[in-house]
Every structure is written in C-alpha cells, then in structure tokens.
NUPA-322235 format. One line per 8 residues: number of its first residue (from 1); for each residue y negated, x negated, z of C-alpha. Coordinates in pm, 1 decimal. Layout:
residues N
NUM	Y/X/Z ~ ...
END
This chain:
residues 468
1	879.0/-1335.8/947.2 ~ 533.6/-1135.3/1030.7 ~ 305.0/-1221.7/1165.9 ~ 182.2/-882.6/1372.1 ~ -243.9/-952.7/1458.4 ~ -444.3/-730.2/1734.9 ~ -620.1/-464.2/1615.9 ~ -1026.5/-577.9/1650.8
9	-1224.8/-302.3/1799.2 ~ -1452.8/-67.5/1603.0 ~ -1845.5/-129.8/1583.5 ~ -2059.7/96.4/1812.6 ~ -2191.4/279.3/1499.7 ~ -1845.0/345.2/1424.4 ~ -1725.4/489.2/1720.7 ~ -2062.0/712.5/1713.1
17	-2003.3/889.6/1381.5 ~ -1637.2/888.5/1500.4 ~ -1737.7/1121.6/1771.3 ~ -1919.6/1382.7/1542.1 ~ -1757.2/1691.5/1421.0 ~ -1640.3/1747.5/1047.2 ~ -1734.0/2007.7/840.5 ~ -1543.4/2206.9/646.0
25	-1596.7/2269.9/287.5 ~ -1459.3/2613.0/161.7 ~ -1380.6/2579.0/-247.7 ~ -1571.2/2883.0/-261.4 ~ -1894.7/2673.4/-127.9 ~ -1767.2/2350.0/-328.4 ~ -1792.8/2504.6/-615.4 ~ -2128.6/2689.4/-555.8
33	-2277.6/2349.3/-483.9 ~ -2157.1/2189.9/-796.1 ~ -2346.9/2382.6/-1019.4 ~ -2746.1/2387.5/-1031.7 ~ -2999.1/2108.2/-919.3 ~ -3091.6/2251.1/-670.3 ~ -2745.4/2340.6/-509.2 ~ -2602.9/1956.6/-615.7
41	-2908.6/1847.7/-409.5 ~ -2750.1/2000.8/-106.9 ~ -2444.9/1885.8/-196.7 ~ -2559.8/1530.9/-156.9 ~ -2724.4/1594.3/165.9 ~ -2415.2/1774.1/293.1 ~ -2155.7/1495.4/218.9 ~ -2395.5/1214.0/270.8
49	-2304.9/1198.8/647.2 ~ -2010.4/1415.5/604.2 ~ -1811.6/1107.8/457.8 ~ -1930.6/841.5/677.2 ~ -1829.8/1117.2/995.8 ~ -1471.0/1093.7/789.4 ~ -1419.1/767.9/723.9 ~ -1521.7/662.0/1122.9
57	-1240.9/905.8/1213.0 ~ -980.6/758.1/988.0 ~ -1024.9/398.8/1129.6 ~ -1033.3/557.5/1497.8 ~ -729.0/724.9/1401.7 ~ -553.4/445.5/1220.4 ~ -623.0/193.4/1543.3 ~ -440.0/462.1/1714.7
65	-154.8/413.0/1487.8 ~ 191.9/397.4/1706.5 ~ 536.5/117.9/1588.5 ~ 293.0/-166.2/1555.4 ~ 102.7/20.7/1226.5 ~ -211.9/-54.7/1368.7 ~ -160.6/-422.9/1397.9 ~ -75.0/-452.6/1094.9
73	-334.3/-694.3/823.7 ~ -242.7/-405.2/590.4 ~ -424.4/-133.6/823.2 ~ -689.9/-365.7/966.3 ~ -772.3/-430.9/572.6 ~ -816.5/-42.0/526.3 ~ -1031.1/-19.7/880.2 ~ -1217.3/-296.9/805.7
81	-1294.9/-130.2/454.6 ~ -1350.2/239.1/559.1 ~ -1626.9/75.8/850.2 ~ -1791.5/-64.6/577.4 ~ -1841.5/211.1/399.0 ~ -1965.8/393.9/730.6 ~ -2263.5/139.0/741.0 ~ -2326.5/142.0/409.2
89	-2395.3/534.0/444.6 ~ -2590.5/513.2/719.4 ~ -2824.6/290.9/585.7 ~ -2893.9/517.2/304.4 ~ -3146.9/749.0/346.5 ~ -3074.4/1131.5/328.6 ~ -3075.9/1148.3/-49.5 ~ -3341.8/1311.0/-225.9
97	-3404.2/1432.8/-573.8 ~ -3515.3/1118.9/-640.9 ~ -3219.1/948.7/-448.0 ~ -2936.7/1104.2/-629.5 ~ -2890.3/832.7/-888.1 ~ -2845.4/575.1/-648.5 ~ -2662.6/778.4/-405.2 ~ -2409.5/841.9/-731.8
105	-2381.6/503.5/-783.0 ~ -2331.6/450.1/-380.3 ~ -2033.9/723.0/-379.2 ~ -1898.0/573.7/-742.4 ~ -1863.3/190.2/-538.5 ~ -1650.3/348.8/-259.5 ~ -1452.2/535.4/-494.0 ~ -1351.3/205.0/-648.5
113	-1348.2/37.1/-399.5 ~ -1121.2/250.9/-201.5 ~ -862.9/295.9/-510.4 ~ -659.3/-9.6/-361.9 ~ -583.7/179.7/-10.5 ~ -236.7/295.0/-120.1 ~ -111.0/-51.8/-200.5 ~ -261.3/-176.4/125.9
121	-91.2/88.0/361.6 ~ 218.9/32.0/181.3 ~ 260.0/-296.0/236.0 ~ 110.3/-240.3/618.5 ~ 439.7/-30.7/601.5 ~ 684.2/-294.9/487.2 ~ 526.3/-454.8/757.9 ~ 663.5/-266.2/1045.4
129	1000.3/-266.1/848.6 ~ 1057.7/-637.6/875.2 ~ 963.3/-681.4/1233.9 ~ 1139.9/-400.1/1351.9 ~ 1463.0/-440.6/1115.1 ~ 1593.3/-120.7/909.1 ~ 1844.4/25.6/1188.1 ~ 1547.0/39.9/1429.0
137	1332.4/145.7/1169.1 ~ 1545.3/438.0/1053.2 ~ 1492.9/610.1/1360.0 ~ 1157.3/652.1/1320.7 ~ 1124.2/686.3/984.8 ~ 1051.8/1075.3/975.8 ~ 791.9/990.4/1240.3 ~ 616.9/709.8/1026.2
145	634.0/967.5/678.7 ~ 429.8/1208.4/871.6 ~ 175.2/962.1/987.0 ~ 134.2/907.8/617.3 ~ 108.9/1240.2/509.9 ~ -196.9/1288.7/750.3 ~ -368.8/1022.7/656.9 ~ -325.6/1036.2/267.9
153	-397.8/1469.6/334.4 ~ -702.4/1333.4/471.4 ~ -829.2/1093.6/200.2 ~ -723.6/1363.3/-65.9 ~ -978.1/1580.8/88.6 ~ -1250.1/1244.9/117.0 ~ -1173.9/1176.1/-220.1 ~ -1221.6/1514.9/-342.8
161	-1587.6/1514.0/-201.8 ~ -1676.4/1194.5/-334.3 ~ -1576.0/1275.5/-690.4 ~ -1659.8/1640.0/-697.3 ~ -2079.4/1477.5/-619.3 ~ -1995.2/1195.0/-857.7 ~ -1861.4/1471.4/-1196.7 ~ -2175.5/1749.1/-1076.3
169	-2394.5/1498.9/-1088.9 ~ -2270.1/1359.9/-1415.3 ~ -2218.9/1671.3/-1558.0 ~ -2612.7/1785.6/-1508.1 ~ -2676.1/1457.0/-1701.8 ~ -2520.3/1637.2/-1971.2 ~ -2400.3/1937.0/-2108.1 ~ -2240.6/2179.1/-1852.1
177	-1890.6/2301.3/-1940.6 ~ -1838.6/2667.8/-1902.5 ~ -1690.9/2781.8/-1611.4 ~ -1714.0/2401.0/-1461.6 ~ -1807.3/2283.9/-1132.6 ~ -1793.9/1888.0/-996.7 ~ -1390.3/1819.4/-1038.9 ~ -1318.2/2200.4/-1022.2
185	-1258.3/2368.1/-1408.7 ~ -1108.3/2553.0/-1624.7 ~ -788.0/2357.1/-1793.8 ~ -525.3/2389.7/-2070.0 ~ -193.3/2320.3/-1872.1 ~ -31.7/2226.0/-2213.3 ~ -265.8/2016.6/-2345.5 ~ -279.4/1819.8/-1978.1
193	158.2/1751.1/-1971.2 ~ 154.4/1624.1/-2327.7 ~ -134.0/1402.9/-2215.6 ~ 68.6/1284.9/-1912.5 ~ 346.3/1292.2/-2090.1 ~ 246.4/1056.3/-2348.4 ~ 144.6/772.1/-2074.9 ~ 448.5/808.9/-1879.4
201	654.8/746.9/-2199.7 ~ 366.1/488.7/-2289.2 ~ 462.4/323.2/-1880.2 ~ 832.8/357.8/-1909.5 ~ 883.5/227.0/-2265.7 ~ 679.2/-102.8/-2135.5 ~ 924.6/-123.0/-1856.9 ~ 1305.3/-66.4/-2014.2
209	1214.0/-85.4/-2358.4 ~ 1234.0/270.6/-2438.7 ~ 1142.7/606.2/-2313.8 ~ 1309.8/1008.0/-2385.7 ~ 1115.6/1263.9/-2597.3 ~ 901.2/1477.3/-2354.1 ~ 903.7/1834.8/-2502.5 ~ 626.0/2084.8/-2348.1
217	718.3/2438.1/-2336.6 ~ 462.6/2735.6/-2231.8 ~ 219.0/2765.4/-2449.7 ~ 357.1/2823.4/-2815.5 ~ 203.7/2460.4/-2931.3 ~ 592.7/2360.2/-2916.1 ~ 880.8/2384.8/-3217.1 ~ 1092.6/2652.4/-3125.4
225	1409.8/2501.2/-3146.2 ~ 1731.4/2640.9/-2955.1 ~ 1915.5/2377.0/-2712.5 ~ 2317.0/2399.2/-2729.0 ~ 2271.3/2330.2/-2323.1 ~ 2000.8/2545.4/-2220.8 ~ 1984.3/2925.6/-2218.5 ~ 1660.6/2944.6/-2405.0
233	1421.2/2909.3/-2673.6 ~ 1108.7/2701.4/-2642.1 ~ 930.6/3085.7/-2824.4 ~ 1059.2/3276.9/-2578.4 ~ 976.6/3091.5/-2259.5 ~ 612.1/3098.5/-2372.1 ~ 570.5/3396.1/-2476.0 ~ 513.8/3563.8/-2135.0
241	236.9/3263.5/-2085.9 ~ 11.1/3370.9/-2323.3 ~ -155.8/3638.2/-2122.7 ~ -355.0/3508.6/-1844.1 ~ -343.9/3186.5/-1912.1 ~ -699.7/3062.4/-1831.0 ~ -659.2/2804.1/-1491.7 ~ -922.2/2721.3/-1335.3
249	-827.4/2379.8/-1054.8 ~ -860.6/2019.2/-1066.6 ~ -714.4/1872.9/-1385.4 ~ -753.2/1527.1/-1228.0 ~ -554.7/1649.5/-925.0 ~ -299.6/1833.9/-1160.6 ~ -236.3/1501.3/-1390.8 ~ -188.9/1283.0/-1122.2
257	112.0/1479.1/-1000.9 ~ 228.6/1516.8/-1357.9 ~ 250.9/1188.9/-1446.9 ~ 429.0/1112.5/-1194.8 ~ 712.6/1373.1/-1253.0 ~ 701.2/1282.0/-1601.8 ~ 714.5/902.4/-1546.1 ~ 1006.1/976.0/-1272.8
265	1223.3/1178.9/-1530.6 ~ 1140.4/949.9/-1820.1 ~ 1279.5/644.7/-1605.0 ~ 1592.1/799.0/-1476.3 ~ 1685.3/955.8/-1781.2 ~ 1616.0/584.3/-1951.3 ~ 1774.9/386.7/-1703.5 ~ 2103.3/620.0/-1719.6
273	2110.3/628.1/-2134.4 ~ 2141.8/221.2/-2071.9 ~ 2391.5/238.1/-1825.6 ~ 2609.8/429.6/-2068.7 ~ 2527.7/178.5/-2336.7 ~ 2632.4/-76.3/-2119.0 ~ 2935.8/65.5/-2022.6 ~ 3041.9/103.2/-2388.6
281	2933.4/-187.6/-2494.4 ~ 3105.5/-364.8/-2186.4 ~ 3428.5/-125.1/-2338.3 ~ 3395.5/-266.9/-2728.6 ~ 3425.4/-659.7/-2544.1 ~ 3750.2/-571.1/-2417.4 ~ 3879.3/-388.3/-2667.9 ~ 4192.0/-566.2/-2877.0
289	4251.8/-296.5/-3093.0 ~ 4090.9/-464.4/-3399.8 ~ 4012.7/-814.0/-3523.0 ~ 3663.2/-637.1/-3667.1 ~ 3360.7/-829.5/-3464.0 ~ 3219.1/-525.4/-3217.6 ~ 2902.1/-405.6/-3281.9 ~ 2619.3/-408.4/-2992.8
297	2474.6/-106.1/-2874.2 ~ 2121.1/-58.9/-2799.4 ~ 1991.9/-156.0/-2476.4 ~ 1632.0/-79.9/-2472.2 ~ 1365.0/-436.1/-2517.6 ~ 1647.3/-657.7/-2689.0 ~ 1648.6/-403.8/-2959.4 ~ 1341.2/-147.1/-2966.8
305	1160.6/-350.7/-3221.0 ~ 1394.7/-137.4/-3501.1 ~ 1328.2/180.1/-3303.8 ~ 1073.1/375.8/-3560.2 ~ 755.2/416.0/-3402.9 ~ 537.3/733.5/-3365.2 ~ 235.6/648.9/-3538.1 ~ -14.0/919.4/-3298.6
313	169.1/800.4/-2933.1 ~ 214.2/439.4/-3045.7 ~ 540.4/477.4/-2822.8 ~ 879.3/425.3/-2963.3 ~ 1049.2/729.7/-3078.9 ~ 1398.4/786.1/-2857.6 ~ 1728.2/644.0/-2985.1 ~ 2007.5/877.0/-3049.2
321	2184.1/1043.5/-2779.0 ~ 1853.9/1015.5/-2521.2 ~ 1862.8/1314.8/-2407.6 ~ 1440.7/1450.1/-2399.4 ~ 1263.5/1555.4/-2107.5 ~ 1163.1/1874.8/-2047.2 ~ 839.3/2002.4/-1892.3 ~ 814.4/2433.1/-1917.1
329	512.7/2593.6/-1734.5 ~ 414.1/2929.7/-1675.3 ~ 121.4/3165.5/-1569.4 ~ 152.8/3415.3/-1318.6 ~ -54.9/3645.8/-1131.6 ~ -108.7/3459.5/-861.4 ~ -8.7/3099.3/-945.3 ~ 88.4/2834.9/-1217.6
337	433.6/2690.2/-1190.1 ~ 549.5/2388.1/-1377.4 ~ 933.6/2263.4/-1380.5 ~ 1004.3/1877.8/-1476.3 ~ 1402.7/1909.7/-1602.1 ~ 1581.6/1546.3/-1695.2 ~ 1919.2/1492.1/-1708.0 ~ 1895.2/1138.9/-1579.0
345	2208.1/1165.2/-1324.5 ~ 2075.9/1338.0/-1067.0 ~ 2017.3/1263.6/-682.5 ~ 2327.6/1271.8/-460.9 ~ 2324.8/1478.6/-182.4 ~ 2318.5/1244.9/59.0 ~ 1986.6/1070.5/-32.5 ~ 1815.0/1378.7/-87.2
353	1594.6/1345.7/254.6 ~ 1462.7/1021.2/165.7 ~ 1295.0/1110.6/-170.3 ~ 963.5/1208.5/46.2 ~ 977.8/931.9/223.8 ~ 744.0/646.9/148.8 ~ 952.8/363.4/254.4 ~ 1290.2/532.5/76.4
361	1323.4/163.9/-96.7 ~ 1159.2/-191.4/-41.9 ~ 777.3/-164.7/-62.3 ~ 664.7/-447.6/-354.5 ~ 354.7/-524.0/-274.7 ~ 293.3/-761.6/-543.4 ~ 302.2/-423.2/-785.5 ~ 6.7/-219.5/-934.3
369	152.2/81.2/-976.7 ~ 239.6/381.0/-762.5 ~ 580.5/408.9/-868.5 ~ 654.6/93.3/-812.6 ~ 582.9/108.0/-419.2 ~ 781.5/431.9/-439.1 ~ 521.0/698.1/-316.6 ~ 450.6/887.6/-579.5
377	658.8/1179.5/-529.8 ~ 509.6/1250.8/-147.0 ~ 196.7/1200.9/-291.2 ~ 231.3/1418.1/-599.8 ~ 341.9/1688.4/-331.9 ~ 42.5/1659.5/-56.8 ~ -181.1/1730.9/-405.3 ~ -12.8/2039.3/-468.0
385	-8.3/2160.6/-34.9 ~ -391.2/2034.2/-60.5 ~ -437.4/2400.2/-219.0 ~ -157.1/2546.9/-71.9 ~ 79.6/2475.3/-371.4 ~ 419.5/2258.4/-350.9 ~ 656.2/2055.9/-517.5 ~ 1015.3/2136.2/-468.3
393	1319.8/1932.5/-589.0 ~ 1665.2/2039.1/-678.9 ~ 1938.6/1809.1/-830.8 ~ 2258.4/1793.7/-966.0 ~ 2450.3/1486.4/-923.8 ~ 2583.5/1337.0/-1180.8 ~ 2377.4/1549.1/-1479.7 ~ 1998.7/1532.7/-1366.8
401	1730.7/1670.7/-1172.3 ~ 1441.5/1976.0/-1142.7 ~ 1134.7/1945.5/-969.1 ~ 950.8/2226.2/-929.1 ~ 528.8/2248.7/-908.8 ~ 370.3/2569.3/-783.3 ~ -16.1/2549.6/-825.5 ~ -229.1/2835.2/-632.5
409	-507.1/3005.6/-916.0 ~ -862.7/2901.0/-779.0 ~ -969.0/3211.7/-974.9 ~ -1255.5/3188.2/-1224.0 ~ -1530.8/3042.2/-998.3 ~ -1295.7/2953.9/-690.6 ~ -1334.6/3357.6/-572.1 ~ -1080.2/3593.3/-404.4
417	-865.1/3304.4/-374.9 ~ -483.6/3375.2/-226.0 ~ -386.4/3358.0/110.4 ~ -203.3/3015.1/26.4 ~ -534.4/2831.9/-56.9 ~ -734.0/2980.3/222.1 ~ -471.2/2840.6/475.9 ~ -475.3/2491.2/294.5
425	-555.5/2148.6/444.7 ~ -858.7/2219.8/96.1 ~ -1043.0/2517.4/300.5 ~ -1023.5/2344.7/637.8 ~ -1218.1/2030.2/803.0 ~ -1044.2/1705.6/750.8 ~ -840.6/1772.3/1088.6 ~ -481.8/1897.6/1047.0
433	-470.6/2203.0/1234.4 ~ -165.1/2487.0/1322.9 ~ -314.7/2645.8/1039.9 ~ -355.2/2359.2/770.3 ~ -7.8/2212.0/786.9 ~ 116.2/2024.1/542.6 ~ 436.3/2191.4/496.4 ~ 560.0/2489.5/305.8
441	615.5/2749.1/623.9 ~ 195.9/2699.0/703.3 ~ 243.5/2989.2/927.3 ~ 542.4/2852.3/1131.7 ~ 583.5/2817.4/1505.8 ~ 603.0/2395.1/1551.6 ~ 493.1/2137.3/1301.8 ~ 718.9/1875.4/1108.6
449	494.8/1616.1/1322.9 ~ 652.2/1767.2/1667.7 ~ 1023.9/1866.3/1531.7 ~ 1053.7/1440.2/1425.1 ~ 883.7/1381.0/1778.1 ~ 1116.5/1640.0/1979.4 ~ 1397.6/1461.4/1737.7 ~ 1386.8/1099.0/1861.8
457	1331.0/1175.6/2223.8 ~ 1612.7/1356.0/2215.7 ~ 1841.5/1083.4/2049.2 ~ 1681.9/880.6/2291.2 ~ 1781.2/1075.0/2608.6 ~ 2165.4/1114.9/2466.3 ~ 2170.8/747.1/2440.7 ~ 2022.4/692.0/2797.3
465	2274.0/963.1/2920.1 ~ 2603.1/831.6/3153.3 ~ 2916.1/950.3/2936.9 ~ 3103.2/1230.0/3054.4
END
C-alpha cells in the first residue's frame, strides 16, 4: 500500500530563478577559472546564482514528473530540499574576496546535504512500482530510465560546479598541484583501479565473506605472469601504455565509476565461486561411496576467519579456485579505455536490457549503498557520456562478463579537446539538447527519450486496434 500525496506548489522565488536561463560552462573556461585568485573569484560569482537558477529548474522539472513520480514523498523530499538550497543562495550576497570562505562552506553544506538524493529518488521509484504493479510498470519502464538519466545528467553537471569551487578554493589554501584545476587534474589510471579496487574487495568481502584478487594491468606496476585462459601477458598489454600516458580528467568522476565495476565483478565472481561450493558440498552429503565423514567446503563468512590475510589491504586473500578480476587499461591518442573482465557467470541474453535500468530489481530503501539500490551501473555510464565517454557491456553466459570504459583526454589544461567532449552534456548548459544526448550516437536523428515515447503509443494503439 502507498500512499501517493499532491505535489505542493513551488515558492514564488522558486519559480523566478526557475525562469532564468543557464549558463554553460565550457571545461576549457572551468578550468581557466580554477586556477588564480583572481579567476576563482569569478568563479564564485559565476556559479553563485548559476546553481540556485539549476536547482529551481530541477524541482520545476521534477513537479512535472509524469506515472505519479511527482507525487511521490520520495520526489517532494528532493524538491523540498533543492528549494531550500535556492533560498539559501539567494540570501547570500554575491561573494566577494572576503566572502569566499563562507561561500565554501555554503557550497560544502549542499554538497552534503544533497549526497542522500539517490536513495531518495530510488525509493520515489519503488514508489510508482507498487501502486502501479510490475506488468503496468514494465511498459513504461524505458520511459521512467530516461527520466532518470536527465535528471541524474543534470546533477552530475550541478555537482561538478559545486565541487570544482569547493577543491580551487581549497587548493589556493594550499599548495597548487601541477597541471591542477578545481576537480580537473592530472591522474595515474593505475594507481586510481588498485585504489578502487582495494575498497570494492574491502565492500564485497564484508558482504559474502570473501572477495577475488583484482589484478591491474597497463602500466608495468603488475607481475607479469601468463594466464593459461587469456591470450596475453600482463608485460605486454602495458607496454604500448607507457607512452602518453599523462591523463588529465576528474579522478573523483573516474573512481566512482570504477568502483563500481570493480565492486560488480568482485560480487558476481564471489557469489558464483559459492554457488559451486555449494553445489559440491550439497554433492559430498549425498554421496555413499565411503563411510569417511565429508569434509565442508568453504563458503565465504562461516569460514574466512582461516583465510590468510593481506597485511597492506586488510582484506582476505582469495581461496583457491576464485578466479581474480581483471582490470587492463590503456592510453590512446585520443582517449583512455579501461576493460573490467570477471568470470562471474555472465548475463544471459535475455536480461541484458535491464542492466541500465534503475529499477532492474527491488529498490531497498533501507540500504546505504549504491549497489544495493541497483543503480550503479547507469550511473557509472552517465559519468563517462558527461564527457562524451561510455561504458559498454558484453557478456558471456555462463563464463563472465566485460565492461568496457572509454574516457575522452581533456588534454593538458582541458585544450583542443575532441569532438566527443565538445558535444557532451559537460560543454553544454544543464538542458539536454539534440546535441548533448546522453547516448552513444550524439549526432543521431531522434533521441532514446522519443524512440521509448513513439514505443508505448504505439503498443498502445495496437491494443486499442479492432482485430482483423
């Protein structure tokens, strides 16, 4: 039972900013502005009614919300907040030099403040799901996944402005990286998966008890050791990485979406190395062929406390026969591409459209955690289209799974960027435009938003049809 509430109308100062026009931001500019006093100054000035203009037009927007979304508590919560935030702007002066402290601190409270938004729509979405029942909500479910993609497109890009003040104005308290600007730097690709790699072992060993070996390949830090199942050597898929391999782009960004590959690949290829267990061990039970008391096999918490431990990751090291995860990365000319391989079953065929979805399983909205509401995969790909990259899946049922990340170079200092980037939701206002799609064909003829719209009318109008 739900109870579905009408959505309250937005304050008058509200519906004012809601009426301005956005900005865009180019990276080129972004990164200009994060360096200097003088240029972080404008900065301030620039975004300080920029993001109250942005977060009026997401709560227009999200009272505009179609299938009862905007009735929703879960939505009215996120309205409610992103109004709040509009005031709270408003009443704060256009920042001066001696402003930007407390303007930091302003930005750094609806940062935090805001970090709850994707557990609130999500359960806003489960919502909808148990009033309208799953056959009813099937059919619009493309419809619904591309109402999320534009609005979490949009907070990437609100987000992005927020922090990129909140690091340049940190960073001129301190010592200035090299070739750093705000959230916009130069970054060590390896050094980043082995950091996400070692919390997404740390997450999934808290969860089933134990987690695969992650091995990182691309930038000669890794053992060269030859696979019997694999084609290559760890040295010689890295050695075409060493040249060019400076990357400037958002390691924040880039770690978010790694983690959550990593975490994926690290559960399924868990969960599967237990089901095997089980199976054997399910096997042994039955088996009359001796009077000798079967042995248990390892299951994962029962029996990790006489796994041996890795003293640097604190994580359990893998029992035999996990098969490792492996992340390989490489630089090219014109963009960074990282491949996630697991062999933790695969995906079969027939589910394969749902793994973008964001309601692909029952939302829990009792969990913390992005995995557990199930959208971190759509999420880990609207980072990458943010700049014109994307993430790309391919399975194999029944052995495991590839996911592909391409990442567009920013350059050094976010110059002569490639015609990927420029036609990116990252170089545009916070509108979604024919030419800042969030899909991979950015150039095509009709959006994914009008081919799931042209979709169900069209199922509907065969249903209202006489039979022939």
């Amino acid at each position: 039972f739900c109870i579905i509430m009408r959505a309250p109308a937005l304050s008058r100062l509200v519906e004012d900013y809601a009426r301005k026009s956005c900005r865009a931001f180019p990276l080129e500019e972004l990164y200009r502005l994060g360096r200097g006093s003088s240029e972080r100054l404008h900065l301030a000035q620039l975004i300080h009614q920029e993001i109250a203009i942005r977060n009026a037009q997401l709560c227009k927007e999200l009272l505009l919300l179609p299938f009862g979304l905007a009735e929703t508590s879960g939505v009215q919560k996120v309205v409610q907040c992103f109004s709040s935030y509009v005031k709270w702007l408003s009443e704060f002066p256009v920042p001066k030099e001696q402003d930007m402290a407390s303007f930091t601190v302003l930005l750094k409270q609806i940062l935090q403040d805001n970090a709850d938004v994707t557990r609130t729509m999500s359960g806003a979405l489960l919502e909808v799901r148990s009033t309208m029942g799953e056959a009813k909500y099937e059919e619009i479910r493309s419809e619904v996944d591309l109402i999320f993609d534009r609005f979490f497109i949009k907070r990437i890009g609100l987000r992005f402005l927020i922090q990129h003040h909140i690091e340049a104005a940190e960073a001129a308290e301190s010592a200035l990286l090299p070739g750093a600007s705000g959230i916009i730097r130069s970054m060590a690709v390896g050094e980043l998966l082995r950091a996400a790699a070692q919390e997404a072992r740390r997450a999934v060993q808290e969860d089933l008890g134990l987690a695969p070996q992650v091995e990182v390949i691309g930038d000669g830090a890794e053992i060269p050791l030859v696979h019997a199942n694999t084609f290559a050597t760890g040295s010689s898929l890295c050695k075409a990485s060493f040249n060019n391999s400076d990357f400037t782009h958002v390691p924040s960004h880039i770690h978010f979406i790694c983690y959550q590959l990593l975490h994926n690949a690290c559960q399924a290829t868990a969960k599967r190395w237990q089901g095997e267990r089980l199976q054997k061990q399910r096997e042994l039970f039955l088996s009359v062929a001796t009077d000798a008391k079967p042995q248990s096999v390892p299951m994962g918490k029962a029996t990790v406390a006489g796994f041996p431990f890795s003293a640097r990751s604190g994580v359990a090291k893998s029992p035999e026969g996990l098969a490792p995860v492996r992340a390989i990365f490489a630089h090219g000319s014109d963009e960074v591409s990282i491949k996630v391989s697991d062999e933790g079953g695969g995906i079969p065929r027939s589910e394969l459209p749902q793994v973008w979805s964001y309601s692909r399983a029952p939302v829990d909205t009792s969990s913390e955690s992005i995995e557990r509401l199930g959208v971190g995969l759509p999420l880990s790909r609207l980072h990458a289209r943010y700049y014109g990259g994307d993430v790309v899946l391919k399975s194999m049922e029944g052995f495991g799974t590839d996911v592909y990340v391409f990442l567009n170079r920013l350059g050094h200092s976010c110059e002569n960027l490639p015609q990927g980037v420029r036609l990116s939701p990252a170089q545009q206002d916070s509108s979604i435009t024919a030419e800042a799609r969030i899909t991979a064909e950015a150039l095509g003829d009709i959006s994914e938003a009008e081919v799931a719209h042209l979709t169900r009318r069209l199922r509907e109008r065969r249903a209202k049809a006489p039979t022939q």
